[in-house]
C-alpha positions in Angstrom: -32.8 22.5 -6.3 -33.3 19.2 -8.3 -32.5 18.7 -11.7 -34.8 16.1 -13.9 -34.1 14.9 -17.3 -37.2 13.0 -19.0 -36.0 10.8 -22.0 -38.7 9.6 -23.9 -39.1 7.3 -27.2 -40.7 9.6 -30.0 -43.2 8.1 -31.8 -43.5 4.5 -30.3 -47.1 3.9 -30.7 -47.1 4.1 -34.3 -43.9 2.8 -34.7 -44.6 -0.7 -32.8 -47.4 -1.0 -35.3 -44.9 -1.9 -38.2 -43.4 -5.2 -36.2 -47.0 -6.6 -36.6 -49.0 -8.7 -34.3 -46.0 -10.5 -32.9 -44.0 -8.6 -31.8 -44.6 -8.2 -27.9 -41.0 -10.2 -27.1 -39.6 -8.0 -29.6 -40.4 -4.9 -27.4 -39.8 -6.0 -23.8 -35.6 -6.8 -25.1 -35.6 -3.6 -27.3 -37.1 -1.5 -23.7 -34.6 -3.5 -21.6 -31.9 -2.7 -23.9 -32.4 1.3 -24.0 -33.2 1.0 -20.2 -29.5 -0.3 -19.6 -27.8 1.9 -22.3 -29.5 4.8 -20.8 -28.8 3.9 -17.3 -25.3 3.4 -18.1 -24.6 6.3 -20.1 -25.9 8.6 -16.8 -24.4 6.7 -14.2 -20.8 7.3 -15.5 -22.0 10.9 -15.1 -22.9 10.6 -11.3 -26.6 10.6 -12.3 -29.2 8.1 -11.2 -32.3 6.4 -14.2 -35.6 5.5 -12.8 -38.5 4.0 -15.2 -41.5 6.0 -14.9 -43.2 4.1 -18.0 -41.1 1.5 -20.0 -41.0 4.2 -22.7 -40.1 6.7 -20.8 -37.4 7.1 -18.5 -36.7 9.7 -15.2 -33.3 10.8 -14.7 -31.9 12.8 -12.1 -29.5 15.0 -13.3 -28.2 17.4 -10.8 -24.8 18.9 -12.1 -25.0 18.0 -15.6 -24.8 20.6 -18.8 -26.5 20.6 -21.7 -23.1 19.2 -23.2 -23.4 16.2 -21.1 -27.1 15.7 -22.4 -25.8 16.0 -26.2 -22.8 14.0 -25.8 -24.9 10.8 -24.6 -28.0 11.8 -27.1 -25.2 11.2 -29.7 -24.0 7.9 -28.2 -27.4 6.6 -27.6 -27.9 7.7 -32.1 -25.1 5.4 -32.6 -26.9 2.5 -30.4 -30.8 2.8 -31.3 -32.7 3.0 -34.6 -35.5 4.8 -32.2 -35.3 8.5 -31.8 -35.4 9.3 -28.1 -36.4 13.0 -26.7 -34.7 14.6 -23.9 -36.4 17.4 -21.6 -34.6 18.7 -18.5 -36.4 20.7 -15.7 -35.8 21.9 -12.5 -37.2 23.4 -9.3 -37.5 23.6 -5.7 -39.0 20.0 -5.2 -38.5 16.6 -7.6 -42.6 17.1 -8.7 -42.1 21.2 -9.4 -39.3 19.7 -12.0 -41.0 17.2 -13.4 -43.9 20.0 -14.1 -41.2 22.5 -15.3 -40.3 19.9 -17.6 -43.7 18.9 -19.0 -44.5 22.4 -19.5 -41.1 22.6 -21.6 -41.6 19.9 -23.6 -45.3 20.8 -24.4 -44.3 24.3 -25.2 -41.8 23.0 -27.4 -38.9 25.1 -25.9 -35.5 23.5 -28.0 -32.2 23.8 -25.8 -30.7 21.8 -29.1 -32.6 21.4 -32.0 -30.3 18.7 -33.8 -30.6 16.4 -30.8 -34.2 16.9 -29.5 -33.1 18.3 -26.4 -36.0 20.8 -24.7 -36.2 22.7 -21.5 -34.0 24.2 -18.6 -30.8 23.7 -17.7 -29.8 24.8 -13.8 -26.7 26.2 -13.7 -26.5 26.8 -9.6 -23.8 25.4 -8.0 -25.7 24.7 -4.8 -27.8 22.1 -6.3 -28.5 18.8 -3.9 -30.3 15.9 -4.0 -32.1 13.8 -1.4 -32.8 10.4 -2.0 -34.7 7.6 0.3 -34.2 3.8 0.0 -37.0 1.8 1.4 -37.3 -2.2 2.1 -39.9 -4.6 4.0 -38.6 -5.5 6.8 -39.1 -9.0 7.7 -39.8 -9.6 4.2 -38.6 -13.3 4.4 -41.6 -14.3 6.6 -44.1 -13.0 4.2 -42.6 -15.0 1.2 -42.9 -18.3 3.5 -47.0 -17.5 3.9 -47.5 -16.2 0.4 -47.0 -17.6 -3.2 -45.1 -15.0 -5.5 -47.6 -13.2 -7.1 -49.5 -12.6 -3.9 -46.2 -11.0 -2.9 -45.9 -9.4 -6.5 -49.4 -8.1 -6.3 -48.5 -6.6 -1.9 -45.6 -4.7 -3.2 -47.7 -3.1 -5.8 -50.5 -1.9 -3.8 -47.7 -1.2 -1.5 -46.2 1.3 -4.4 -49.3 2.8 -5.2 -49.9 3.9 -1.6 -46.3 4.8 -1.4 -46.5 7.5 -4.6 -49.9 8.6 -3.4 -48.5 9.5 0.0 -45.3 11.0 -1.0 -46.8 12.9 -3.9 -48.9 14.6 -1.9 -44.9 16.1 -0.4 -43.9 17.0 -4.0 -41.8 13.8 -3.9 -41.0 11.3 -6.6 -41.4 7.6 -6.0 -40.4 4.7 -7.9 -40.3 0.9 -7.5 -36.7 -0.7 -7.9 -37.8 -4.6 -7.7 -38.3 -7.1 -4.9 -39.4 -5.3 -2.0 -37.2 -2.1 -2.7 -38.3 1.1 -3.6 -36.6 4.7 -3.9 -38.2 8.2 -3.6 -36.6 11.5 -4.9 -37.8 14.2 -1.9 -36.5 18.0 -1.3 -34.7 18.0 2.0 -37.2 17.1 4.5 -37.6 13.4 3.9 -37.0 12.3 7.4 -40.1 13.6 8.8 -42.3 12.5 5.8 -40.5 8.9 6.3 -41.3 8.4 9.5 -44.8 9.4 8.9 -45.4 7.1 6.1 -43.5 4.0 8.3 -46.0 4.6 10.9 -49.4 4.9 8.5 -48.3 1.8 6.9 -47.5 -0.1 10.6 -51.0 0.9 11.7 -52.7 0.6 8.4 -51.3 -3.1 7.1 -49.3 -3.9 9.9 -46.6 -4.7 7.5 -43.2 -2.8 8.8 -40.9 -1.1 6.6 -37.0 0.4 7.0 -35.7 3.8 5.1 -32.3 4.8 4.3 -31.7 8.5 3.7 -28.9 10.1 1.7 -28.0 13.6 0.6 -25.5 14.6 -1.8 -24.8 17.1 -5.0 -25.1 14.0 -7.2 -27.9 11.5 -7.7 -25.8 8.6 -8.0 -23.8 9.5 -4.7 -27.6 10.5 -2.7 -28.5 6.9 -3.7 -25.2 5.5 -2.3 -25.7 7.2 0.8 -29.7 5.8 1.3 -28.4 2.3 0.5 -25.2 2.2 2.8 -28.0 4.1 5.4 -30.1 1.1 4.7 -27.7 -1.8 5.1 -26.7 -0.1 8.6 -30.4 -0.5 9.5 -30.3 -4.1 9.1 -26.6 -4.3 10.6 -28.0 -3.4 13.4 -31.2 -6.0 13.5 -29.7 -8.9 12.7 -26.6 -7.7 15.5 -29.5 -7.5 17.6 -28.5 -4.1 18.8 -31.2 -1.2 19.3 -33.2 -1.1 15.8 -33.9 2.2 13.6 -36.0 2.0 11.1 -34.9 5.5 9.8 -31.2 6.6 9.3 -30.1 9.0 7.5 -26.3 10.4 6.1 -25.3 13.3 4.6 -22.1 13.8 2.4 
């Protein structure tokens, strides 16, 4: 079961209006700033942040209460002029809570009125979280052929196959920068992994490496698929036999 929290700025649109017609440098610091309050505030809490759209904001949430969600809506009041939403969902699969949270918020059912909190909170105990970390592999190479926005523009068309493919298995993806990306799955990553790995090997040639982690806690999944994924590349540059999937549990 997967928890999601969706944090959203209410009222941008009409609000960025106001700045005037210069105001685009204004925007990218104030969206970097929320961005790293926010991530902080739910990292502390053993949650992960991912940007869906730079004014709105995915966060994993397993484990957390509605108290948790209040108690950083009220630090974020203290930080931001902006009034940011929050609406939590859950379900069997990262997608099926990201729907159960969009249906919330458009049926407008308030957890906490005061501050804009909608939705579900999951109160099971059993709750886990799967996370995968993926990288190029050999990505150096590829920066000595190409200049850096062909790069740029590879690892976007790279992302956009990526989210087709795993949305198709309910998944979440998002990309982190560089050649890194992260997708939020529902227990069976492995086999979906391995599957896109190979469909982008034959499809592009270009070769990729996935580290898995599981966990009750976003933040500790996401550990687990990184410390999974610097084992991967241990063991290339050692020269030892290669995986390009690993996966650890906690």
């Amino acid at each position: 079961m997967i928890q999601l929290t969706i944090i959203k700025i209410t009222g941008y649109g009409p609000w960025t209006l106001t700045l005037g017609s210069d105001r685009e440098h204004k925007l990218q610091m104030l969206q970097s700033s929320i961005y790293n309050e926010i991530q902080n505030l739910f990292s502390e809490k053993n949650c992960l942040v991912f940007s869906n759209r730079f004014d709105e904001l995915f966060a994993v949430t397993n484990g957390l209460s509605l108290d948790d969600h209040i108690e950083i809506q009220k630090k974020l009041a203290k930080s931001f002029d902006l009034q940011l939403s929050m609406t939590i969902g859950y379900g069997n699969s990262p997608f099926e809570a990201n729907l159960n949270a969009d249906k919330a918020r458009k049926s407008k059912i308030i957890l906490e009125k005061e501050h804009n909190i909608f939705g579900y909170v999951d109160g099971k105990a059993e709750q886990l979280v799967q996370i995968m970390h993926m990288d190029v592999d050999g990505s150096t190479s590829i920066s000595a052929k190409k200049s850096p926005y062909e790069i740029s523009s590879l690892m976007f068309k790279l992302y956009s196959e990526m989210s087709e493919f795993f949305l198709t298995k309910n998944c979440l993806t998002f990309f982190m920068g560089g050649d890194n990306f992260m997708i939020v799955t529902s227990g069976n990553g492995k086999d979906h992994a391995v599957r896109f790995l190979n469909l982008m090997k034959e499809k592009h040639g270009i070769a990729l490496n996935c580290g898995i982690g599981t966990a009750n806690t976003a933040r500790e999944a996401a550990k687990l698929a990184t410390k999974s994924l610097d084992t991967i590349r241990e063991l290339r540059d050692s020269g030892k036999n290669q995986q390009q999937v690993l996966e650890l549990t906690c």
